[in-house]
C-alpha positions as CSV (number, residue, x, y, z in Angstrom):
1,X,106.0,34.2,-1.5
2,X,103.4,34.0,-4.0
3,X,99.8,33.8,-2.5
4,X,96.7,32.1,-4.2
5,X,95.3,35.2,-6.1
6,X,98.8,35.5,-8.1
7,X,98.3,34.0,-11.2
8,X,100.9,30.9,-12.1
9,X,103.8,32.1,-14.2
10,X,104.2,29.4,-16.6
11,X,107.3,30.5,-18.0
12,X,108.8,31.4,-14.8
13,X,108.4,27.9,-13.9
14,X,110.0,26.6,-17.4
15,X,112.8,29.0,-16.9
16,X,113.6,27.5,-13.5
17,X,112.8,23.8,-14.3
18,X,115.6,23.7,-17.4
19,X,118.1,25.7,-14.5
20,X,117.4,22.4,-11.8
21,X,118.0,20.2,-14.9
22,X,121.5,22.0,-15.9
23,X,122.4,22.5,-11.9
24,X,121.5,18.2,-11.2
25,X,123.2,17.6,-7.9
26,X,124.0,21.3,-7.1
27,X,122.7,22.8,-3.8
28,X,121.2,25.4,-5.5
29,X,119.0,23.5,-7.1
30,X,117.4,23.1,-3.8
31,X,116.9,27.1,-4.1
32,X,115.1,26.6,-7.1
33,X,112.8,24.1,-6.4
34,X,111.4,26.0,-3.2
35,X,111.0,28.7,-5.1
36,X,109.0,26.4,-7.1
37,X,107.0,25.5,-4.4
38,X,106.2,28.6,-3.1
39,X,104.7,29.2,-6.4
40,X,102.7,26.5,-7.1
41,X,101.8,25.6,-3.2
42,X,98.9,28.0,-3.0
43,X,97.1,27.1,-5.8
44,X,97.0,23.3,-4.7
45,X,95.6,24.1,-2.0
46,X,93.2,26.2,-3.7
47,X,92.0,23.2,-5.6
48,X,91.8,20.9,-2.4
49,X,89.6,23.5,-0.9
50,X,87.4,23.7,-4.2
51,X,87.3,19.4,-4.2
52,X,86.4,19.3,-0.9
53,X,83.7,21.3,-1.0
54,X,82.4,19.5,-4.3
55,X,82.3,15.9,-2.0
56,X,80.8,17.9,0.7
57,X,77.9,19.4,-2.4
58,X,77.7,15.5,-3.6
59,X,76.9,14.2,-0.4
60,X,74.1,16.9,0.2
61,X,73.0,16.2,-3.0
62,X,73.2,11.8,-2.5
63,X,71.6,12.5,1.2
64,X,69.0,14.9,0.0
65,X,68.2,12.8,-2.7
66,X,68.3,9.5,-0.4
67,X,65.9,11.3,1.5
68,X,63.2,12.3,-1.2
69,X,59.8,10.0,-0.3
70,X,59.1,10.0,-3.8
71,X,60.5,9.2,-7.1
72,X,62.8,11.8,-9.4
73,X,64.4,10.4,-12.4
74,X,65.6,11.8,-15.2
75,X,65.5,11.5,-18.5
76,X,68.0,11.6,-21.8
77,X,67.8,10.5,-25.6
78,X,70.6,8.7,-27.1
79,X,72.2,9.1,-30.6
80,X,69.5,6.6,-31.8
81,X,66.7,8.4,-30.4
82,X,65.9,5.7,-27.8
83,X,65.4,6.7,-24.0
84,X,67.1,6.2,-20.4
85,X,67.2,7.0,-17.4
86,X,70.5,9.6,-15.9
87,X,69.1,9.4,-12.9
88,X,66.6,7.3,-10.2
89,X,66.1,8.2,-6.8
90,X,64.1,8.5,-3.9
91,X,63.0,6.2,-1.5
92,X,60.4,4.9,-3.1
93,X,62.3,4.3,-5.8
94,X,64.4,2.0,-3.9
95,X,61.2,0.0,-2.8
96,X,60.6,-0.5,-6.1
97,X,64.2,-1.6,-6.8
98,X,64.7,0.9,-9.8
99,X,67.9,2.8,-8.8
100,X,70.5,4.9,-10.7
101,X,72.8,1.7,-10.3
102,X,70.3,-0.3,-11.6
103,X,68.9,1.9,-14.7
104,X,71.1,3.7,-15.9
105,X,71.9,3.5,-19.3
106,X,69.4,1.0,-20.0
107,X,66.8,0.5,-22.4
108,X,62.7,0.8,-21.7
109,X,62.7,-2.7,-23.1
110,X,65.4,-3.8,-20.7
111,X,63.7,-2.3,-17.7
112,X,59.7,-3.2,-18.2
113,X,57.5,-5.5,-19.9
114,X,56.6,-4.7,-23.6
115,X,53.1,-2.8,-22.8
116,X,54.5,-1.0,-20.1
117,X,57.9,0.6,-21.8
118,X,55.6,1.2,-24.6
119,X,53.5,3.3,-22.4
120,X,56.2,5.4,-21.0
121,X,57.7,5.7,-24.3
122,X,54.6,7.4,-26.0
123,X,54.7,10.0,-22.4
124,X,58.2,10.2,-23.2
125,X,58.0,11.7,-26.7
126,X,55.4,13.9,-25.7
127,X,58.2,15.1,-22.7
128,X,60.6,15.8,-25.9
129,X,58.2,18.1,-27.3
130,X,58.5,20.1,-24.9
131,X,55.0,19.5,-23.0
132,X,54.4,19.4,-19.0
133,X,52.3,16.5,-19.0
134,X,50.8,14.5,-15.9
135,X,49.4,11.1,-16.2
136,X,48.7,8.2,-13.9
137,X,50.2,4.1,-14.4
138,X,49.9,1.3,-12.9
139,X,52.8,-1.3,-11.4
140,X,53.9,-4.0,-9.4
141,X,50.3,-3.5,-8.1
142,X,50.7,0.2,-7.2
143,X,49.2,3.1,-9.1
144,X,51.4,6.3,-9.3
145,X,50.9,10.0,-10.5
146,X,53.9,11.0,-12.6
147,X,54.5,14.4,-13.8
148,X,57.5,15.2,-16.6
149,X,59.1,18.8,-16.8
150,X,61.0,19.2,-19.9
151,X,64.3,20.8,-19.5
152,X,65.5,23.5,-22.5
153,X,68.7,24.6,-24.0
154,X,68.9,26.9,-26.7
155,X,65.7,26.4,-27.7
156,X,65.9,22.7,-27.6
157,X,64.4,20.2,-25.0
158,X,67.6,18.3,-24.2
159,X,66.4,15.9,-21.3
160,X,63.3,16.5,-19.1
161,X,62.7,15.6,-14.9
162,X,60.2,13.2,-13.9
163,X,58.6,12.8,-10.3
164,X,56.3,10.1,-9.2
165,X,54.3,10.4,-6.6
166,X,52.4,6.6,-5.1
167,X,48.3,7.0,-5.0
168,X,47.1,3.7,-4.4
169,X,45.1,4.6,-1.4
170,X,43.8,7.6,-3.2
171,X,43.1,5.6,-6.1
172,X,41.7,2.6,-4.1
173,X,39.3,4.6,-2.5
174,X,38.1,6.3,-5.7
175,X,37.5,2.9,-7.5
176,X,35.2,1.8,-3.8
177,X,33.7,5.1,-4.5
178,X,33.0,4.7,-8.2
179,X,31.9,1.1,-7.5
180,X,29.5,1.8,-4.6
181,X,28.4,4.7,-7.1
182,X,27.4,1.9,-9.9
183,X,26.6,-1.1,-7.8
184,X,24.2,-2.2,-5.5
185,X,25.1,-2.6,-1.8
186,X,22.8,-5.9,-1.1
187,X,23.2,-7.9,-4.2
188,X,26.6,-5.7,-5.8
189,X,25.1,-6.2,-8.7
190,X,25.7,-3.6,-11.2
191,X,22.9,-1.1,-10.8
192,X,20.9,1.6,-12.9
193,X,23.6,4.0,-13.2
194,X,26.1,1.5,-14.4
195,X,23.3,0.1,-16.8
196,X,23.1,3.9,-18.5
197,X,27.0,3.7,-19.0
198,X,27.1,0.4,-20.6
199,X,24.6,1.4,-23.0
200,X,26.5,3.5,-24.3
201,X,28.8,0.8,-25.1
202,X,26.3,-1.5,-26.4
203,X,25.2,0.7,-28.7
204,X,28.5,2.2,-29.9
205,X,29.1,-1.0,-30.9
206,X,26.4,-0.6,-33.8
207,X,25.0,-4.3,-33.1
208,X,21.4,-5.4,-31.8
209,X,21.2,-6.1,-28.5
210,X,18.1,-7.2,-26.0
211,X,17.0,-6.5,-22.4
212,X,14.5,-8.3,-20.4
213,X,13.3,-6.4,-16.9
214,X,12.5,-8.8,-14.6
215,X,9.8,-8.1,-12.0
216,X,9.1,-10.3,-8.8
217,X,5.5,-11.1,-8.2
218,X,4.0,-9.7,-5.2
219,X,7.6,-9.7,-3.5
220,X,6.0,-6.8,-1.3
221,X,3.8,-9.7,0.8
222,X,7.2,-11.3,1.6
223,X,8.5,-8.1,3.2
224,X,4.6,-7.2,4.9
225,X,4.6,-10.7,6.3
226,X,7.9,-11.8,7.2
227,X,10.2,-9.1,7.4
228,X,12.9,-6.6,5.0
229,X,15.8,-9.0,6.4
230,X,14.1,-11.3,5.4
231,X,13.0,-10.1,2.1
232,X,16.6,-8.8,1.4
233,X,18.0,-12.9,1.8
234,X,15.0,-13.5,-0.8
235,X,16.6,-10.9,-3.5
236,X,20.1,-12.0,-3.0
237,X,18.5,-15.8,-3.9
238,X,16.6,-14.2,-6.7
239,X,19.9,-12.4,-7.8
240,X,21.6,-16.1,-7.9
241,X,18.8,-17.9,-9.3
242,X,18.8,-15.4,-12.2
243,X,22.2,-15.1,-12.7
244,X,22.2,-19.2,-12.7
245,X,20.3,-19.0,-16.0
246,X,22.8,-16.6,-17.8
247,X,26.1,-17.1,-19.9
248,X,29.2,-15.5,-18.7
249,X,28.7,-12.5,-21.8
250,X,25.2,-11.7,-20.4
251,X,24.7,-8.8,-17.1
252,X,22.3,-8.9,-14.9
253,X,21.5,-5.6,-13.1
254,X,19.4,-4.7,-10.2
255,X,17.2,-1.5,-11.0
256,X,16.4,-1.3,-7.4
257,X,13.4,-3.2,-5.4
258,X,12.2,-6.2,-6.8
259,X,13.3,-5.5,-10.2
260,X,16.5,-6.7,-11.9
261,X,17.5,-6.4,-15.6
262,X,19.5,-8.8,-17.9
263,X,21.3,-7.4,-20.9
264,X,22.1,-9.8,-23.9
265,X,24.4,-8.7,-26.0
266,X,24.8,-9.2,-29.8
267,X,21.7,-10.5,-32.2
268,X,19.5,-13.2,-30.4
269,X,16.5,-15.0,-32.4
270,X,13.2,-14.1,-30.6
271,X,12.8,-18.6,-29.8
272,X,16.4,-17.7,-28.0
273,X,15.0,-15.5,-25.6
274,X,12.1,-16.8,-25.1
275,X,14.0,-20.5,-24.2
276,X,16.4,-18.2,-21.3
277,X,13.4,-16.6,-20.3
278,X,11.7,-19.6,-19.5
279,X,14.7,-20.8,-17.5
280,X,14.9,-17.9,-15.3
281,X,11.0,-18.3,-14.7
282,X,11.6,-22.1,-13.6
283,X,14.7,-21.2,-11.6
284,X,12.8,-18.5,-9.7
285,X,10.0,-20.2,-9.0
286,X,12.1,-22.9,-6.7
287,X,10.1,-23.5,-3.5
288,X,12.7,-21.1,-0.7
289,X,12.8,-22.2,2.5
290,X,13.6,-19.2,5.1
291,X,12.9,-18.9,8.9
292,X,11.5,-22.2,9.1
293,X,8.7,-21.6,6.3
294,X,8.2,-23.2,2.8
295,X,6.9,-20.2,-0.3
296,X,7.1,-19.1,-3.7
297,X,8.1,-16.4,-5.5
298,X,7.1,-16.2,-9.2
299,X,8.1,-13.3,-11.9
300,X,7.1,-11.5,-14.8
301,X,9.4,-10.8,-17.9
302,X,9.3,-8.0,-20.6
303,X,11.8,-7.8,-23.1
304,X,12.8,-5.2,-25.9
305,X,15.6,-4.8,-28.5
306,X,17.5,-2.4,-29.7
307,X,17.5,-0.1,-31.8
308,X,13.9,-1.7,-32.5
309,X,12.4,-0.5,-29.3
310,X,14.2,1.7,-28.3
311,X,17.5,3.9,-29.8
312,X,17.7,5.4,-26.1
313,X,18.7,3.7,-22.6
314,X,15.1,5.6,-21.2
315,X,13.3,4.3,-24.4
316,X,14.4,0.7,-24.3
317,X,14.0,0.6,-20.6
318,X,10.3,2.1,-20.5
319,X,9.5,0.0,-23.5
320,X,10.8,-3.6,-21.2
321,X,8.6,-2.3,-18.3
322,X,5.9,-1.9,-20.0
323,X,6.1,-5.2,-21.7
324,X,6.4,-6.7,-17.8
325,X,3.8,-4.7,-16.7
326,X,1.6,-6.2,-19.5
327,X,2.7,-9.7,-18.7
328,X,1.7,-9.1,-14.7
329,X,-1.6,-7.6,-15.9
330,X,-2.1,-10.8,-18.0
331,X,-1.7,-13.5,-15.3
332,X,2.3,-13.4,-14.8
333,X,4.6,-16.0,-14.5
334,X,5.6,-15.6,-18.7
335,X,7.6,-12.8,-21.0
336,X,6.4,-10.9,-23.3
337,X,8.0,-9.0,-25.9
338,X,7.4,-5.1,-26.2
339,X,4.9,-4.2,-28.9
340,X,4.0,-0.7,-29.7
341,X,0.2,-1.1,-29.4
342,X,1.1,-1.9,-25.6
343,X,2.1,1.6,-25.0
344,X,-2.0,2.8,-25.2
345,X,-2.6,0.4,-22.7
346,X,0.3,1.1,-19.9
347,X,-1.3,4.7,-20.4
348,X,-4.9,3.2,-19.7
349,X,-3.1,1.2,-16.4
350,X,-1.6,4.6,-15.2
351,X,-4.9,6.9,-15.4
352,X,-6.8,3.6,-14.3
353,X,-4.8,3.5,-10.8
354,X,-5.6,7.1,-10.2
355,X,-9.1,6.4,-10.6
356,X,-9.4,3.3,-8.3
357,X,-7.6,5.5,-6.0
358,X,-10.4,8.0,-6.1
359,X,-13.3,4.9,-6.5
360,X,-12.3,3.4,-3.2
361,X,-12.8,6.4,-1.0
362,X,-15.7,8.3,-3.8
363,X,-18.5,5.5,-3.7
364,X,-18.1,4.5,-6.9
365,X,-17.7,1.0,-5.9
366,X,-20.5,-1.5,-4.8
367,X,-21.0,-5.2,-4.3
368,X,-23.4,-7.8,-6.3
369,X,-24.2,-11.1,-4.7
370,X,-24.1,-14.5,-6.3
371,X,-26.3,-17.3,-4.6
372,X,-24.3,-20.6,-3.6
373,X,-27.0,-23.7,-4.3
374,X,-26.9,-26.9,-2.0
375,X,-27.4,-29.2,-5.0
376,X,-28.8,-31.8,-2.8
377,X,-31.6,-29.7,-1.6
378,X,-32.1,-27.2,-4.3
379,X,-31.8,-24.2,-1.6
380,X,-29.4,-21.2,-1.5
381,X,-26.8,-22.1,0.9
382,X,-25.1,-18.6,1.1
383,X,-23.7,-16.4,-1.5
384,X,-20.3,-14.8,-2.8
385,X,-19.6,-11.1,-2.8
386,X,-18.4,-9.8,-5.8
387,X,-17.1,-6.0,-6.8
388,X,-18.2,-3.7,-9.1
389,X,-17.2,-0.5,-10.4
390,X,-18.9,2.3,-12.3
391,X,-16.8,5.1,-13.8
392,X,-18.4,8.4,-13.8
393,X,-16.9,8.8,-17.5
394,X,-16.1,5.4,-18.7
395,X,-18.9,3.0,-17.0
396,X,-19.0,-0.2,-15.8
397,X,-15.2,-1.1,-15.4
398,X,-14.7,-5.4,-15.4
399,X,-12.4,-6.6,-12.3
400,X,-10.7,-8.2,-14.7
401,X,-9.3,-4.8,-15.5
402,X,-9.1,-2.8,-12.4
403,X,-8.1,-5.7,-10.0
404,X,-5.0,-6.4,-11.4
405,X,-4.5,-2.5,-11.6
406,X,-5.3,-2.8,-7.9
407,X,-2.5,-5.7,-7.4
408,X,0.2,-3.6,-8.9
409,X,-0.5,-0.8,-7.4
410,X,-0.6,-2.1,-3.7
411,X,-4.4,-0.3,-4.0
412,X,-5.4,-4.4,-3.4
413,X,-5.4,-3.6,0.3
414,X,-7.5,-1.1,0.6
415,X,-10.2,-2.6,-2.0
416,X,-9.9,-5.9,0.1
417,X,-10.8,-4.1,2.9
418,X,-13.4,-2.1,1.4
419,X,-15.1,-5.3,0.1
420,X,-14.9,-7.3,3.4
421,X,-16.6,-4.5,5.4
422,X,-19.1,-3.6,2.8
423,X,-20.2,-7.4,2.7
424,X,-20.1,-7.8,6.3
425,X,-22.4,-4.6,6.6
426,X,-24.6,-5.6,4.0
427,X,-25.4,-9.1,5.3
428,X,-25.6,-7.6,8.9
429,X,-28.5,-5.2,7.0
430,X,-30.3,-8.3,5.7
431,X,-30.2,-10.4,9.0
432,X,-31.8,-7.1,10.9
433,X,-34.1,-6.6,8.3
434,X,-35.7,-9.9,9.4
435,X,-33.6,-11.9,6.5
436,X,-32.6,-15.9,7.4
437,X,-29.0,-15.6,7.8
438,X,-26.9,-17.0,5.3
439,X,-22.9,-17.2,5.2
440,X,-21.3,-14.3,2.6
441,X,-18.6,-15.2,0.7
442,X,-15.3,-12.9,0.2
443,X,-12.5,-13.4,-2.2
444,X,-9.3,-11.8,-0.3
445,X,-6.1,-11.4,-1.9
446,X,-2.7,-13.0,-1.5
447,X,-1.4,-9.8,-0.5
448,X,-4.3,-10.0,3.1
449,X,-4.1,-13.6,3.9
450,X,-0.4,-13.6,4.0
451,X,-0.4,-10.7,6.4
452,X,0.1,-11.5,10.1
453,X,-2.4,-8.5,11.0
454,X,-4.9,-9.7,8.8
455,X,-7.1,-12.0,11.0
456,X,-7.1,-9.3,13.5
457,X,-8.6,-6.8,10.9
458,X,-11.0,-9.2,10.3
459,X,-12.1,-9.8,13.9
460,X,-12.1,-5.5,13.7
461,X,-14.6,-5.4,11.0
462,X,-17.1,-8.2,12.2
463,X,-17.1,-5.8,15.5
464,X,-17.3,-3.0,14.0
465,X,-20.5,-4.3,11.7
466,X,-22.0,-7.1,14.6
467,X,-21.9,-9.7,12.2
468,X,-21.4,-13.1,13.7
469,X,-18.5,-14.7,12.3
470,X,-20.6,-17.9,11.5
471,X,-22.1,-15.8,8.8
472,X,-18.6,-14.8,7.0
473,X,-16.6,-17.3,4.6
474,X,-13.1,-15.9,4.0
475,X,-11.7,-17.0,-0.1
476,X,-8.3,-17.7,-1.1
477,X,-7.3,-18.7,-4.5
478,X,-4.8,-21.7,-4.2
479,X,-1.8,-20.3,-5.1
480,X,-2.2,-17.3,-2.7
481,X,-2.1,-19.7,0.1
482,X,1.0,-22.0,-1.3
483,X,3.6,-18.3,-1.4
484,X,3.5,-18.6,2.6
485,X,2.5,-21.7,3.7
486,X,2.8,-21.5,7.3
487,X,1.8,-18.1,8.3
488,X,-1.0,-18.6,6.2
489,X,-2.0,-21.5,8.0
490,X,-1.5,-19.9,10.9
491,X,-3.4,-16.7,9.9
492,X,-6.4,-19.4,8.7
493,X,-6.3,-21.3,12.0
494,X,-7.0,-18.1,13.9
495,X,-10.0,-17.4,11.2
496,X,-11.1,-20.8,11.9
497,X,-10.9,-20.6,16.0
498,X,-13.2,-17.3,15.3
499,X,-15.8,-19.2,13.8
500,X,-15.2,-17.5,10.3
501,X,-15.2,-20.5,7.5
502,X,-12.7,-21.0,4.7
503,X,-12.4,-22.1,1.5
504,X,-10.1,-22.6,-1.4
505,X,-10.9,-21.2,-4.8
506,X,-10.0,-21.6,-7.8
507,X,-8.6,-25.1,-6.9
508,X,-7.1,-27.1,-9.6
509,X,-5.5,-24.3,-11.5
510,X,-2.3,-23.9,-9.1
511,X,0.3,-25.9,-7.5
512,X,-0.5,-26.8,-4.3
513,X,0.5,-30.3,-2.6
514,X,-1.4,-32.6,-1.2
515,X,0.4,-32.8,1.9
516,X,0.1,-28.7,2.5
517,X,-3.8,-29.0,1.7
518,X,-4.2,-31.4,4.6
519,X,-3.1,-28.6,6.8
520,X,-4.9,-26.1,5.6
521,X,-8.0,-25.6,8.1
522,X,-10.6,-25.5,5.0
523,X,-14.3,-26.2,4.8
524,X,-14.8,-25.6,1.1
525,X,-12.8,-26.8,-2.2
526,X,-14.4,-24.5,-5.0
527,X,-13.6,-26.7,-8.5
528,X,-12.5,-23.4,-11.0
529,X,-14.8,-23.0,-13.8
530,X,-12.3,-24.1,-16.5
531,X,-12.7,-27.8,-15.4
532,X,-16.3,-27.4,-15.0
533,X,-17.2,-26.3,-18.2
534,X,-15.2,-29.3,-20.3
535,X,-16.6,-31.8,-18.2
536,X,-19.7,-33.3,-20.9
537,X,-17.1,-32.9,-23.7
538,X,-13.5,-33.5,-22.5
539,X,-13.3,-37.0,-20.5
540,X,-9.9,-35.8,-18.7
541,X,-11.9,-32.8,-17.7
542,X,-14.5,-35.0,-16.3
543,X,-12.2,-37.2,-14.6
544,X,-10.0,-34.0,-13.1
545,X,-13.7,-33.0,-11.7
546,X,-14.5,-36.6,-10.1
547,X,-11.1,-36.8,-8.5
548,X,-11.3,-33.6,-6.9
549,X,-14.6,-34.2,-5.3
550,X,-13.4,-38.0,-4.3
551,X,-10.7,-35.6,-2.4
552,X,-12.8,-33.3,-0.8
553,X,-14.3,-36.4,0.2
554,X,-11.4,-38.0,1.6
555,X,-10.3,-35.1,3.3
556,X,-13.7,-34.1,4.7
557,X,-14.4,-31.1,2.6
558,X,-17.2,-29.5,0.6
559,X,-17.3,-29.1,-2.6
560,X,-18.8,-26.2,-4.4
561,X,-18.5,-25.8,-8.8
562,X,-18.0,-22.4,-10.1
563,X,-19.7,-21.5,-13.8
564,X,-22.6,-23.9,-14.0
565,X,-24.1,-22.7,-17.2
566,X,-26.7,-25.5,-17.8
567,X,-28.8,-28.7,-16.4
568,X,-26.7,-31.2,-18.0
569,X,-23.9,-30.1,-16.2
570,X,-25.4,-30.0,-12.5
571,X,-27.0,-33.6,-13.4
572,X,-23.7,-34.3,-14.0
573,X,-22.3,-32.8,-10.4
574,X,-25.1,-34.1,-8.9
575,X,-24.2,-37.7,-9.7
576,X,-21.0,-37.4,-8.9
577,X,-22.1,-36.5,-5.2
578,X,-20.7,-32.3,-6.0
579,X,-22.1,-30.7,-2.7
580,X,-22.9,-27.4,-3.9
581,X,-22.3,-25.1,-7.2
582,X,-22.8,-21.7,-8.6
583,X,-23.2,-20.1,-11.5
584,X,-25.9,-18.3,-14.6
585,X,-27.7,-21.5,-14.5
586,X,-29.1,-20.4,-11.5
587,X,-28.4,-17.0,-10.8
588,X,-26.0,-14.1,-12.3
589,X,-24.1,-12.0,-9.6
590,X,-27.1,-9.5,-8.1
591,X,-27.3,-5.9,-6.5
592,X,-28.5,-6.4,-2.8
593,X,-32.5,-5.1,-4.2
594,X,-32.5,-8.3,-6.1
595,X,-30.3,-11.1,-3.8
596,X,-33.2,-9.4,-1.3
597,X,-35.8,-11.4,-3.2
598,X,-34.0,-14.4,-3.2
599,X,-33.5,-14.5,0.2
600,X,-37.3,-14.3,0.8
601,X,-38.0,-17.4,-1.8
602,X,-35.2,-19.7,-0.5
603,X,-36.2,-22.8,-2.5
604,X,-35.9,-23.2,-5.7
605,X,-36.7,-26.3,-8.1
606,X,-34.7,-28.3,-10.2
């Protein structure tokens, strides 16, 4: 018997085959075909063997590919050069429904939309070329990090492997990462970082574009007074009320603080900006209510355009802030566009602070003294302390110029302070030097009389000086008091229970109601300068004046008129029943030597 390593002997098969088919029917035919048998037998089995170990390989091969987490597919070109898939597998290739059964043989265009199969195609050729190449897609809301391995024969790259391998999570977290990176986490509003990016596709784009940085006025009081929760709800508002005012093409950023920046893109006339500017200054400016209390907030806007101002993100953003800055230091509340003459004077502002800094602890500042006059009796009736400041190198510096600085800065606290103490002393001096006592006047900023500590410092500093409170009169300019209504009336009703008086300056020029100035525990309304002056040549001015003492009348105030310059004018007060008034007329502001004098030779005629 022949045994499975015996090679089959073809002709000794044939031989026997045509004997069986001359011996049909004959018992030794039977013979033959055993002998047949024995021949071919072992190799049949052999090949039984051999296929049954080929199912067992292919069901390794389906299992182990069954139980692949990932994808693996592979890739072949047909005659025409177009691409499909020989093979698809893994579970997650299941979950995505894209199985052998389903892909094979067909097209990119058959299997995924027209952007998509012309992504894979361009990887594809790049495959054919014989390149490793790794890339990352997104589908069916997934993203996915593939990898193709070309596979070579003779030379020539004849189909290649891909595996895919699902990042979403990865990528997911990246994007919170990259977003937290360029946003802000109060308003998630895009933020410096992301501002520096897009300019570089602003200005790739090789057309004009403008940005206006946007700076809320005195935004620090809200946080001093009521809180950082609270002044976080006011900058999300702010962020709303800004973003209220701007087209769906304009971004709005937050630098950080109370500072926000809007970027318009493409060319924009200069009456353009200044018309969305304008906007943004009425929408901010809304009265907010918040824990129970009614204030303002009001801005300041500088803008600059590219490349004009700026061919840099730093340049362009330095030349905005300084246009702000020189919008706060003129009044606030407007925009201004960046000139290049501003830049000498933001350099002024910055050596200027350093110097107030220096002033307020180096005696450099003092005080002069303006009389108030009782019109009625022609006698001084108290004065107003006012600061001065001499520069060792520059000289006499106006308040108009460092006070501002001083606002800015947040140096307006400690020059308040300064003042108030230095008056209280002063006048304290004068009574103990045998003087008639007469009430001082001090102008305090928003900033102090919106601070809930502030009538306790001033109860500090009449301790610490001895002077009675009936001889202190605490200013506020009108729309100080109107940013915080109620803890500013709260803050004046403990002033007032002290025995300090209060009085309202500059009234006229802001915005409070009527209905607010009946709370407000006042004993003085001081008529701003600008009315006063008009009031022999301008009949509205006059009018403005007359109704605003027939007020103070009405609600049992005082009335004292700022910048009295000649007699026609106080004739004018005085028939019109004006209670008291300073100004050059009578006096200029005086160094203590010479308010001395004054204060010996209390009555003057008139």
């Amino acid at each position: 018997m022949a045994n499975k390593d015996t090679p089959i002997d073809l002709e000794k098969i044939t031989h026997i085959c045509e004997q069986l088919a001359s011996k049909a029917g004959d018992t030794s035919s039977f013979t033959l075909l055993e002998e047949v048998k024995n021949i071919i037998l072992p190799h049949i089995k052999e090949y039984e063997e051999l296929e049954s170990k080929r199912f067992l390989q292919r069901q390794d091969f389906s299992r182990t590919l069954e139980a692949i987490v990932n994808v693996v597919f592979k890739v072949k070109k047909k005659e025409d050069q177009s691409f499909y898939y020989a093979l698809f597998e893994g579970k997650l290739a299941k979950d995505l429904g894209l199985t052998t059964a389903l892909v094979k043989g067909k097209s990119l265009e058959e299997l995924f939309t027209y952007e998509q199969a012309a992504f894979f195609r361009q990887k594809y050729v790049l495959g054919f070329l014989g390149k490793t190449i790794s890339y990352k897609h997104f589908y069916k809301g997934r993203y996915f990090q593939t990898t193709l391995s070309p596979i070579q024969e003779n030379g020539r790259v004849t189909e290649f492997i891909g595996s895919s391998v699902e990042v979403t999570s990865y990528e997911e977290a990246e994007q919170r990462i990259e977003h937290m990176a360029s946003h802000d986490h109060l308003t998630n509003l895009p933020n410096r970082n992301r501002l520096h990016k897009d300019f570089t596709d602003f200005s790739s784009a090789a057309s004009p574009f403008t940005i206006m940085f946007c700076n809320l006025d005195r935004f620090k009081y809200v946080n001093d007074t009521m809180g950082h929760m609270a002044g976080d709800q006011v900058l999300l508002l702010m962020a709303e009320r800004i973003q209220r005012s701007l087209s769906a093409k304009d971004q709005l950023y937050r630098m950080g603080g109370d500072e926000f920046v809007v970027c318009l893109e493409g060319e924009h006339s200069p009456s353009e900006i200044v018309r969305l500017g304008k906007e943004i200054l009425h929408n901010i400016r809304h009265p907010i209510n918040l824990l129970g209390r009614q204030f303002f907030i009001t801005a300041s806007l500088g803008a600059a355009q590219y490349p004009k101002d700026g061919s840099t993100v730093a340049q362009l953003l330095s030349s905005a802030d300084i246009a702000m800055h020189f919008c706060k230091r003129n009044g606030g509340q407007n925009l201004l566009f960046y000139l290049p003459n501003m830049n000498q004077h933001y350099e002024t502002v910055i050596t200027l602070e350093g110097d107030l800094r220096q002033a307020i602890t180096g005696n450099e500042l003092y005080l002069h003294y303006q009389p108030k006059v009782d019109i009625r009796t022609g006698y001084i009736s108290g004065m107003e302390a006012l600061v001065r400041w001499e520069h060792p190198k520059r000289g006499r510096v106006s308040p108009a110029e460092f006070i501002p600085v001083a606002e800015e800065t947040g140096l307006i606290n400690q020059l308040d302070e300064w003042v108030l103490k230095e008056a209280c002393r002063q006048n304290q001096e004068w009574i103990d030097h045998g003087y008639a006592p007469e009430r001082v006047a001090v102008n305090v900023s928003a900033n102090e009389i919106q601070r809930n500590d502030f009538s306790e410092k001033v109860r500090r500093i009449l301790m610490e000086t001895r002077l009675e409170p009936q001889y202190l009169e605490i200013e506020v300019t009108e729309n100080s008091v109107m940013r915080n209504t109620e803890q500013c009336i709260q803050t004046m009703q403990d002033l007032r229970s002290m025995g300090v008086s209060l009085s309202i300056d500059d009234f006229g020029t802001g915005y409070s109601s009527l209905s607010y100035l009946r709370q407000f525990p006042i004993h003085y309304l001081k008529i701003d300068q600008a009315f006063i002056k008009r009031v022999l040549t301008d009949p509205s001015d006059a009018e403005i004046v007359k109704t605003m003492i027939q007020l103070a009348d009405a609600f049992k105030l005082e009335v004292v008129a700022e910048g009295i310059e000649d007699q026609d004018v106080l004739d004018f007060l005085r028939e019109n029943e004006c209670a008291y008034y300073q100004g050059y007329y009578f006096s200029k502001p005086l160094p203590p030597h010479e308010m001395e004098k004054l204060l010996i030779k209390k009555q003057i005629y008139s």
